[in-house]
Backbone as a ProteinNet text record, in pm:
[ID]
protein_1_A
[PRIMARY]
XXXXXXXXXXXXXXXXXXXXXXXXXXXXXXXXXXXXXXXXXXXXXXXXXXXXXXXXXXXXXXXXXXXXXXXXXXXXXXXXXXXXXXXXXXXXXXXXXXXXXXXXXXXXXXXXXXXXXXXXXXXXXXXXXXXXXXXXXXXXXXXXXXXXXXXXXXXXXXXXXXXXXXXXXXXXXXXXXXXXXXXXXXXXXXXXXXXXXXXXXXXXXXXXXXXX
[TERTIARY]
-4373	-4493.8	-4510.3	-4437.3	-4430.2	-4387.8	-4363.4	-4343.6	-4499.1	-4543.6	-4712.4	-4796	-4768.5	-4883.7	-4836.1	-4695.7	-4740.6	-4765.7	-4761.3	-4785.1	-4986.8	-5025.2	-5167.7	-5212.4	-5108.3	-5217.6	-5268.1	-5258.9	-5250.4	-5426.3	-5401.9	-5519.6	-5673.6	-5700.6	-5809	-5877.7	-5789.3	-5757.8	-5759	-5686.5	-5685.2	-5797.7	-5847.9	-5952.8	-6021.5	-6128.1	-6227.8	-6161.9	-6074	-6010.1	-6069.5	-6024.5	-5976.3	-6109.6	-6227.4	-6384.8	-6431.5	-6516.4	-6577.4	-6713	-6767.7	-6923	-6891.1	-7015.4	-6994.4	-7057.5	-6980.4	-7019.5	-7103.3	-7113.8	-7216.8	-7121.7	-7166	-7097.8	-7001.9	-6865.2	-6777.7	-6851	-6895.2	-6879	-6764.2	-6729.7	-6585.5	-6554.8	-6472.4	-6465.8	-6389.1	-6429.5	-6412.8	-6257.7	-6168	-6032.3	-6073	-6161	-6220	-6233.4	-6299.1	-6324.3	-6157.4	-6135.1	-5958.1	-5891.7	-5869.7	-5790.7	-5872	-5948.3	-5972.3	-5958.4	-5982.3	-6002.4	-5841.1	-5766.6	-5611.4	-5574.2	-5647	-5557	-5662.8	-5782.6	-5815	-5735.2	-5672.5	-5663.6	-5487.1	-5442.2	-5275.8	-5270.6	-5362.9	-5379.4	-5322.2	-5269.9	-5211.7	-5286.7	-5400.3	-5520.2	-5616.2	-5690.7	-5788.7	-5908.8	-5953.7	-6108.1	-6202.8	-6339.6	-6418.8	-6326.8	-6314.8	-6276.9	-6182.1	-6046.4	-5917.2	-5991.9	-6077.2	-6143.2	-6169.8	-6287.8	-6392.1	-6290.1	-6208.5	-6078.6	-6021.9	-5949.2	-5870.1	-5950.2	-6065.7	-6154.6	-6185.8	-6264.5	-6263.8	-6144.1	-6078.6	-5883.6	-5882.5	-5896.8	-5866.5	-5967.7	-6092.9	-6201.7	-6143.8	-6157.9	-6135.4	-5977.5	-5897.4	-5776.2	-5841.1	-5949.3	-5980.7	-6074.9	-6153.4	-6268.3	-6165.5	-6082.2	-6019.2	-5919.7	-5852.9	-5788.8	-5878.4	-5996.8	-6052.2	-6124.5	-6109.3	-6141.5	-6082.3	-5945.6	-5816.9	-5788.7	-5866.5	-5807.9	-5959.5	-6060	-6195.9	-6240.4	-6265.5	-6317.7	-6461.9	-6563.8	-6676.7	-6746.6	-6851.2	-6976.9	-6992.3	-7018	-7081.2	-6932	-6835.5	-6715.3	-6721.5	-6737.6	-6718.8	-6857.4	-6953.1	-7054.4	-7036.4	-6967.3	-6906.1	-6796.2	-6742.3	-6616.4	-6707.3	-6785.3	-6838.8	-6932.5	-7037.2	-7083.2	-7056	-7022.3	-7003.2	-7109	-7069.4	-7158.1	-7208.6	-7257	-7288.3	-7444	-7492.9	-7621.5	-7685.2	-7810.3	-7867.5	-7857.2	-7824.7	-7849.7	-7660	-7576	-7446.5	-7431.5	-7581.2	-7531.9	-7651.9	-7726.3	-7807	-7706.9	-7653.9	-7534.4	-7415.6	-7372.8	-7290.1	-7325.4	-7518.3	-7553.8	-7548.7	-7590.1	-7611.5	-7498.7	-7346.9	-7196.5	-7218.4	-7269.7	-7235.4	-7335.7	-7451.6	-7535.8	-7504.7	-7403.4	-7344.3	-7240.6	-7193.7	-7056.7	-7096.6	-7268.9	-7306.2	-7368.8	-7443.1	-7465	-7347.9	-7218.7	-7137.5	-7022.1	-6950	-6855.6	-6699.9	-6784.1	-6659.6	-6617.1	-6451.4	-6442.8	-6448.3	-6453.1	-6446.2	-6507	-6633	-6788.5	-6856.5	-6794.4	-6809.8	-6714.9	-6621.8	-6535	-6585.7	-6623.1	-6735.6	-6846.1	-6886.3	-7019.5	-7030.1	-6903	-6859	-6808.8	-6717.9	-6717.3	-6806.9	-6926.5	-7049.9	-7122.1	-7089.1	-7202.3	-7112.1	-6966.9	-6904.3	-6919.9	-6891.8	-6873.9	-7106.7	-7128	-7334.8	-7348.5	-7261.9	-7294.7	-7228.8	-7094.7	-7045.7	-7116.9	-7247.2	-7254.9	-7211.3	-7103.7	-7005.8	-7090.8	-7137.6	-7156.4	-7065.7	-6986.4	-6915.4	-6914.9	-6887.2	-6942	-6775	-6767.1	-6679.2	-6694.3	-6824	-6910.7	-6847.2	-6866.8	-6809.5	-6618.6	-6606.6	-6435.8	-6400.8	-6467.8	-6418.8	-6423.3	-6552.3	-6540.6	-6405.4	-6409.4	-6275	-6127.6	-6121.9	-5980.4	-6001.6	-6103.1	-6081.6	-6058.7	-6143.9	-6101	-5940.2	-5873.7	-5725.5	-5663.5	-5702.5	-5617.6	-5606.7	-5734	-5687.5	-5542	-5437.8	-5323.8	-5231.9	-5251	-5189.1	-5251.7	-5352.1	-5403	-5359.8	-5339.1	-5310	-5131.7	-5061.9	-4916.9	-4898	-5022.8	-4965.8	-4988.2	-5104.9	-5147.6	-5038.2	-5004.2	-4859.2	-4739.2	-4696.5	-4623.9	-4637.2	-4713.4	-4766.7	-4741.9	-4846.2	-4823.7	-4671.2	-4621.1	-4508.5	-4406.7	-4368.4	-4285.6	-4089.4	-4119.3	-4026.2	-4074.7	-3927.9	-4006.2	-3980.1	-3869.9	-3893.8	-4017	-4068.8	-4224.8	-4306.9	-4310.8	-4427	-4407.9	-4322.8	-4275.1	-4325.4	-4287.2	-4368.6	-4476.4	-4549.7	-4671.6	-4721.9	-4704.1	-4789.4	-4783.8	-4670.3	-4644.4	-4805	-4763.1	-4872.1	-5027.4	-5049.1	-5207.4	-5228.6	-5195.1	-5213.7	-5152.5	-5076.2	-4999.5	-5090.7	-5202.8	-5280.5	-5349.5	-5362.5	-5476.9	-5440.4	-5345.8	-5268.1	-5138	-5033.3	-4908.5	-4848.8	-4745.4	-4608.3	-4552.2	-4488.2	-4442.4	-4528.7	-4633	-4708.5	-4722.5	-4733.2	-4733.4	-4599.1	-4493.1	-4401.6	-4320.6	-4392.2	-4387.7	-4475.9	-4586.7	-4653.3	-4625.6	-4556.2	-4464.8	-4362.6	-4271.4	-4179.8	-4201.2	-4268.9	-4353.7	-4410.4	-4489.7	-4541	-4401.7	-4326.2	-4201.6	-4105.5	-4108.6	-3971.6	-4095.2	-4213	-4220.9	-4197.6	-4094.1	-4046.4	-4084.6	-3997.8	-4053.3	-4108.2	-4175.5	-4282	-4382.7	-4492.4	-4591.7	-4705.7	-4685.5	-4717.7	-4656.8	-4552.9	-4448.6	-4508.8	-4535.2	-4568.1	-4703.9	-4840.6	-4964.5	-4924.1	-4905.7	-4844.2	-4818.1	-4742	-4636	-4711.7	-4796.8	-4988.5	-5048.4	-5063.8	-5203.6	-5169.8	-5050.3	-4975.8	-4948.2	-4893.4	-4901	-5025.5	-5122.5	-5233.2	-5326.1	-5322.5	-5344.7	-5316	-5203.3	-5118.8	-5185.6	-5139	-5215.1	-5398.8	-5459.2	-5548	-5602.8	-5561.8	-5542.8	-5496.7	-5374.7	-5291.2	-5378.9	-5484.5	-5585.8	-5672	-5744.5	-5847.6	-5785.9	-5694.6	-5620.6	-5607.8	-5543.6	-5516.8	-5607.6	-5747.8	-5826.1	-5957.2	-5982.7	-6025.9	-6135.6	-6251.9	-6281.3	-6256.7	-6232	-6170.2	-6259.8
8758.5	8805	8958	9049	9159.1	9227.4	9187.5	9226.1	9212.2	9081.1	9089.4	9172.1	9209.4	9295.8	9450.3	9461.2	9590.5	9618.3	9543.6	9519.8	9497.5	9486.7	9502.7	9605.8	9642.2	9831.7	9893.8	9860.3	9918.7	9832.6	9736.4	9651	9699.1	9812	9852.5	9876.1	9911.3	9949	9870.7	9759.1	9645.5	9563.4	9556.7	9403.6	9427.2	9521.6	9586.7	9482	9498.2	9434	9284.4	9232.3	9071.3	8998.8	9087.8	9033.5	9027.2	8935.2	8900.9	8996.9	9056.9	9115.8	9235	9291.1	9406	9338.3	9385.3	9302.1	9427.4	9350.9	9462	9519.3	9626.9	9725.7	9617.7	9637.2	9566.1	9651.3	9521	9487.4	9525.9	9600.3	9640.4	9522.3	9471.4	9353	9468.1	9463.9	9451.1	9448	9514.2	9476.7	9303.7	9287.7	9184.6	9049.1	9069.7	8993.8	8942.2	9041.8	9043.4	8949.3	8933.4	8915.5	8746.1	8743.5	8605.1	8564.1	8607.1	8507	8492.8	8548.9	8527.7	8415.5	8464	8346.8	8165.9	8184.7	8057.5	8001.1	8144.2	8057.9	8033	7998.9	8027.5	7919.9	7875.3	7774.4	7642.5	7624.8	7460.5	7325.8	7396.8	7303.6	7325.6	7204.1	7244.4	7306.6	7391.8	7445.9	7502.2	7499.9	7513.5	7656.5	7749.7	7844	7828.1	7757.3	7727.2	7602.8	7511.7	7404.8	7499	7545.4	7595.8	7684.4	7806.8	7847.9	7765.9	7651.8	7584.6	7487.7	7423.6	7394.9	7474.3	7595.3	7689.5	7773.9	7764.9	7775.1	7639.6	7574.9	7428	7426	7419.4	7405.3	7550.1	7695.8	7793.2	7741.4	7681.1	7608.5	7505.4	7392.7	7273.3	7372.1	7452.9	7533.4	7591.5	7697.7	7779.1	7684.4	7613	7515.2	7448	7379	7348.9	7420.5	7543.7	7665.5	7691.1	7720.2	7725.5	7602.7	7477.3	7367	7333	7429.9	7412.2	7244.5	7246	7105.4	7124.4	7007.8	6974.3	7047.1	7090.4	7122.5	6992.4	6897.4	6772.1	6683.5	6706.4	6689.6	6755.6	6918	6991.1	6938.3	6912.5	6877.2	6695	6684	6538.7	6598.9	6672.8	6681.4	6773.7	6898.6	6938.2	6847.2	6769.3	6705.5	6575.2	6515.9	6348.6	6268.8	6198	6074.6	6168.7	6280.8	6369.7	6396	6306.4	6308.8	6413.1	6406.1	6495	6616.3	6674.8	6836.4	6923	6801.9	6810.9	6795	6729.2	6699.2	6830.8	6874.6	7025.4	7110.2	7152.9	7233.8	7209	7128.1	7069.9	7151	7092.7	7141.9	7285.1	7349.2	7508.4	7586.9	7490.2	7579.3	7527.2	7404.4	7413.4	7512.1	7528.5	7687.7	7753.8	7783.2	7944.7	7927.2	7788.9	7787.9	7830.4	7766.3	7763.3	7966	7950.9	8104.1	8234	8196.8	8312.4	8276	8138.6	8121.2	8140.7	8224.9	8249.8	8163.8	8092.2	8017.3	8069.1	8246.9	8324	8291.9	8309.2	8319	8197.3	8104.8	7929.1	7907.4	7963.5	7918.4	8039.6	8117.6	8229.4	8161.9	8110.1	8081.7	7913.1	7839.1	7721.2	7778.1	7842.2	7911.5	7957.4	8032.3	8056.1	7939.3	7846.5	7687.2	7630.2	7623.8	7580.2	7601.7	7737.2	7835.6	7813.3	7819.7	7812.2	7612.7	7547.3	7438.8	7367.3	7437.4	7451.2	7525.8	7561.6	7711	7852.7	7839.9	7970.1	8090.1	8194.3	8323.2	8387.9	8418.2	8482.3	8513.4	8647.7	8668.2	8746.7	8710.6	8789.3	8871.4	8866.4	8974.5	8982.5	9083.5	9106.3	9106	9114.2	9109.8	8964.5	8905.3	8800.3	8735.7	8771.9	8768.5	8807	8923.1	8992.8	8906.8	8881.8	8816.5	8708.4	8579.8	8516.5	8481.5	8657	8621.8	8684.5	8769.9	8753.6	8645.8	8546.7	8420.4	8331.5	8388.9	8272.1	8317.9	8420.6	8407.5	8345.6	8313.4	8192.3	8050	8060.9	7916.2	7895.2	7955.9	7964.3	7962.7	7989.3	7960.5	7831.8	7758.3	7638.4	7508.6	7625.8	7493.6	7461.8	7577.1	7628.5	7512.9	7524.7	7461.3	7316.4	7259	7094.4	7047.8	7166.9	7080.3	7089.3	7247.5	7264.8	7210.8	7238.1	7173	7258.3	7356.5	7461.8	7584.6	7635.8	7740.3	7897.5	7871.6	8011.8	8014.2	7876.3	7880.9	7921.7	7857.6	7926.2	8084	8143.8	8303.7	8338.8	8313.3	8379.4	8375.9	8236.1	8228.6	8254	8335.2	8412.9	8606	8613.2	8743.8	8783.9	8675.8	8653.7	8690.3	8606.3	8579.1	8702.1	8733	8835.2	8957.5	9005.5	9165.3	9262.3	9264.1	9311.6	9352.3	9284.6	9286	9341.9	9253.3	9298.9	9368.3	9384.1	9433.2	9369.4	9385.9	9260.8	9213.8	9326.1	9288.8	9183.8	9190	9127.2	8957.1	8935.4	8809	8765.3	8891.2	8798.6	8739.7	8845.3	8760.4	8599.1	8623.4	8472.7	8390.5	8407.4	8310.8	8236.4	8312.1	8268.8	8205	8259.7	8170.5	8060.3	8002.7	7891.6	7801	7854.3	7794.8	7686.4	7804.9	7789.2	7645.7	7615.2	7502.4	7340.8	7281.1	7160.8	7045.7	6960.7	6832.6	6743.6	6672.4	6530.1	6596.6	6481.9	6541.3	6639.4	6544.2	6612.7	6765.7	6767.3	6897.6	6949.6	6955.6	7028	7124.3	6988.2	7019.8	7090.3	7084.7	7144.3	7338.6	7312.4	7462.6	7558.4	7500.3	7557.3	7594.1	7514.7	7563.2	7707.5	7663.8	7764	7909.7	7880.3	8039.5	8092	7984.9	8036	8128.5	8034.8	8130.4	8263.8	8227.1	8385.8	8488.6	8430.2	8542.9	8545.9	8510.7	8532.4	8657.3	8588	8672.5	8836.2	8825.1	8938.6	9056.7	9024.8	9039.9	9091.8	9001	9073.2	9172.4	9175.1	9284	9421.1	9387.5	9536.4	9583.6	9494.4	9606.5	9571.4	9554.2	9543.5	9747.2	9739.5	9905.9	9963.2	10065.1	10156.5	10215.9
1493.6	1429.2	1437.6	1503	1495	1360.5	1285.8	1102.6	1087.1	1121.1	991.8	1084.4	1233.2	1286	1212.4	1231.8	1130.6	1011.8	899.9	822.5	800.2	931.8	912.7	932.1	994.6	1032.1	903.7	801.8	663.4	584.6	655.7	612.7	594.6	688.4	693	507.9	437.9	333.7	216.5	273.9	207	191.7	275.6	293.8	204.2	151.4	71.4	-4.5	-113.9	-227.1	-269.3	-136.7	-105.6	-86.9	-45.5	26.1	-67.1	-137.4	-269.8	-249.2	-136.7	-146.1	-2.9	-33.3	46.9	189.9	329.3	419.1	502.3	592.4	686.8	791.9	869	963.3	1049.9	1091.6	1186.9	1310.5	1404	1540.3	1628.3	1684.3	1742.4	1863.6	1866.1	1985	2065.2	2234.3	2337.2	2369.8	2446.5	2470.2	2586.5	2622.7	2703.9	2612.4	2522.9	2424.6	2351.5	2286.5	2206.7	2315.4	2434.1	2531.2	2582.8	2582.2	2559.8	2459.5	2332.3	2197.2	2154.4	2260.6	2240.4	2341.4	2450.2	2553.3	2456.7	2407.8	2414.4	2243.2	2162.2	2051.6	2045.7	2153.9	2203.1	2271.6	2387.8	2465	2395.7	2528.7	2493.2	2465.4	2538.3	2574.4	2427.8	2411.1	2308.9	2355.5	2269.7	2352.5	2190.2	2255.1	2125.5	2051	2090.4	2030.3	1947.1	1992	1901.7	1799.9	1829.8	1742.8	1613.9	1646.3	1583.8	1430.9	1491.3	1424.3	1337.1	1404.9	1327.4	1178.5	1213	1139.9	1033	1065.5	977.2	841.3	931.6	838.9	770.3	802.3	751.7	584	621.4	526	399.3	466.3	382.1	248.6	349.6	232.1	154.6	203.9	75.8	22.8	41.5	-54.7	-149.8	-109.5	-235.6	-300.4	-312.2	-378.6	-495.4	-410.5	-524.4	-606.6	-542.7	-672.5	-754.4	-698.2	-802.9	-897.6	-855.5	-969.8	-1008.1	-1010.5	-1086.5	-1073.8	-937.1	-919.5	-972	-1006.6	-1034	-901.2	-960.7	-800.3	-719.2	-813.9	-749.4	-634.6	-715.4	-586.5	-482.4	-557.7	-413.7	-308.9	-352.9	-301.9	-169.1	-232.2	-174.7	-86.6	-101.5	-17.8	103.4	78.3	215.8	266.3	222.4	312.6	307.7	259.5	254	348.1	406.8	484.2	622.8	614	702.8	736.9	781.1	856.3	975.7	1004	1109.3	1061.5	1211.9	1224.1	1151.5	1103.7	1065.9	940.6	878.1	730	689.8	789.3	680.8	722.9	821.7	812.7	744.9	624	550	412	392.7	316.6	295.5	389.5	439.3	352.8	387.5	336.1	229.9	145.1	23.6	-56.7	5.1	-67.6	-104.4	27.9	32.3	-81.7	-100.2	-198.1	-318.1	-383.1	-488	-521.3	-395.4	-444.8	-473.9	-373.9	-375.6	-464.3	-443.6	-494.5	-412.9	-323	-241.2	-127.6	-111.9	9.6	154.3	142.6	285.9	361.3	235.6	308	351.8	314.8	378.8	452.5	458.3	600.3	721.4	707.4	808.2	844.2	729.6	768.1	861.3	824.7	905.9	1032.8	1068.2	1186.9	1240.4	1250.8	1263.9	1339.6	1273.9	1314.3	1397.1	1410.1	1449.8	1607.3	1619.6	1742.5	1839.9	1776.5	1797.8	1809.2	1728.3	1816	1928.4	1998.6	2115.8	2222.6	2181.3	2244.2	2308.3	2214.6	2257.4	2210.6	2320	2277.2	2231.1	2140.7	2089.2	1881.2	1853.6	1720.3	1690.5	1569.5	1526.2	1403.3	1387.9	1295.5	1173.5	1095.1	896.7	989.1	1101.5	1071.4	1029.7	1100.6	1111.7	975.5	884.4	690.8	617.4	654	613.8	635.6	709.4	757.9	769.2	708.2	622.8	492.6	455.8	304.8	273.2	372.4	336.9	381	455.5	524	408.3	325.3	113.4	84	117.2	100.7	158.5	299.9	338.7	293.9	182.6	227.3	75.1	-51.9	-186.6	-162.4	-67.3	-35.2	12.5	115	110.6	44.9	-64.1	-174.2	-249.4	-333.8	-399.8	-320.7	-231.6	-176.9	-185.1	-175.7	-220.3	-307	-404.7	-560.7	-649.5	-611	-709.2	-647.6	-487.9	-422.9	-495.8	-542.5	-572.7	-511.1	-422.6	-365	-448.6	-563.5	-640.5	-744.8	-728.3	-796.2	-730.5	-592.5	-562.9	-528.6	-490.3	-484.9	-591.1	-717.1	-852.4	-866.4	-845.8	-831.4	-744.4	-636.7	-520.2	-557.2	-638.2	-648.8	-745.3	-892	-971.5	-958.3	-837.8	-831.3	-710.3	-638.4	-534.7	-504.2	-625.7	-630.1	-674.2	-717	-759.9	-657.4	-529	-428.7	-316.3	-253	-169.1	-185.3	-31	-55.6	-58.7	-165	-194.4	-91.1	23.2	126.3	200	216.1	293.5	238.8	80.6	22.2	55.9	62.1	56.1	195.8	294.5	444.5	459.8	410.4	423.8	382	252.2	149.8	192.4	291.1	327.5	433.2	537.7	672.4	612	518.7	471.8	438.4	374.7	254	379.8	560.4	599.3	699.1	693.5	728.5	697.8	771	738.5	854.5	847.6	917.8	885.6	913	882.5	904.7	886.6	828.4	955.4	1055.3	1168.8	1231.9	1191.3	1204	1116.2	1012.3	903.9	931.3	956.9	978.8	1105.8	1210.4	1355.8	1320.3	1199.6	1187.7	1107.3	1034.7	916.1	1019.3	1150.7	1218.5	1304.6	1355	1429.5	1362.3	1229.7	1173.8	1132.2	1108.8	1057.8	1114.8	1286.2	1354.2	1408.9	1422.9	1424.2	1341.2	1191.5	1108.3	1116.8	1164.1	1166.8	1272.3	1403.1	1529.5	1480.4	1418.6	1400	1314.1	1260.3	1152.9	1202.7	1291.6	1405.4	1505.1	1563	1605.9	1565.2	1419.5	1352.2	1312.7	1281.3	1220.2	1305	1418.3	1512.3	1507.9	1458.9	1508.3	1630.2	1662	1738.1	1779.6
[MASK]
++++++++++++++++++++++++++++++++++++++++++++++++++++++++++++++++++++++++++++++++++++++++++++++++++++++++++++++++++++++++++++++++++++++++++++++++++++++++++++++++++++++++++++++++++++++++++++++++++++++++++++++++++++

């Protein structure tokens, strides 16, 4: 992973692009902070923090997908909250608001992380960064949609160059491209080798552009 961390130092630059709305001032995390939110999202062990993460990555890939294949509201509406009752089905509701007012999957997978992390009671915030570097993690999550449906990998290379050369750096699509492409195995290997880079790149994200 030492290619995509340098490859982020450049990001500061980038993100603007990729964030559908203007966010508010970054929060600078703590070398204290950085250094836990590494050891807990690395851990072997599960813990709210790596949950909360992985969840959030998870949802930000079914939100932008079904953006990209223009699902119905009323699906998308079924798919975030479904049979989701209590204090879980108004926070269901809450992300599909945000879906309807913004449109954007960043800002519902932020804003699911958010609820995620507050109903563990984890004090911990990862403020507009943590917006930001979800809304570039839609390039790993549009590589492993790509990967599903076309199931050719000089398709999906074209079709990642396509939809995200404009935004980001080539080099950079075309590191994630290939990290998505070179995961194989069954299906558990598969889901296993998504969560693992995802995180990486996520981490690697908050790192580089971490304020100073």
């Amino acid at each position: 992973m030492k290619k995509i961390k340098a490859l982020l130092s450049i990001f500061l630059l980038c993100l603007p692009t990729i964030t559908l709305s203007q966010t508010p001032a970054q929060k600078s995390l703590s070398p204290t902070e950085m250094k836990a939110l590494s050891f807990l999202l690395f851990s072997n062990e599960q813990n709210p923090v790596k949950t909360c993460v992985d969840s959030s990555l998870e949802l930000l890939t079914g939100v932008l997908l079904m953006k990209i294949g223009r699902t119905r509201q009323e699906d998308i509406h079924t798919s975030l909250v479904g049979n989701n009752v209590g204090d879980l089905g108004k926070e269901r509701e809450k992300l599909f608001d945000i879906w309807v007012a913004t449109g954007s999957p960043a800002k519902v997978a932020s804003a699911s992380l958010d609820f995620c992390l507050k109903r563990f009671e984890v004090d911990f915030d990862f403020s507009a960064l943590g917006l930001s570097c979800l809304s570039l993690m839609q390039v790993h999550s549009t590589a492993y949609g790509l990967k599903e449906v076309l199931k050719n990998d000089e398709m999906v290379t074209a079709q990642m160059t396509k939809m995200w050369s404009s935004q980001v750096p080539s080099e950079y699509i075309a590191t994630v491209t290939q990290l998505v492409l070179k995961e194989k195995g069954n299906e558990k290997e598969r889901v296993l080798a998504r969560e693992t880079v995802a995180r990486n790149l996520f981490f690697n994200c908050i790192e580089a552009n971490n304020p100073k």
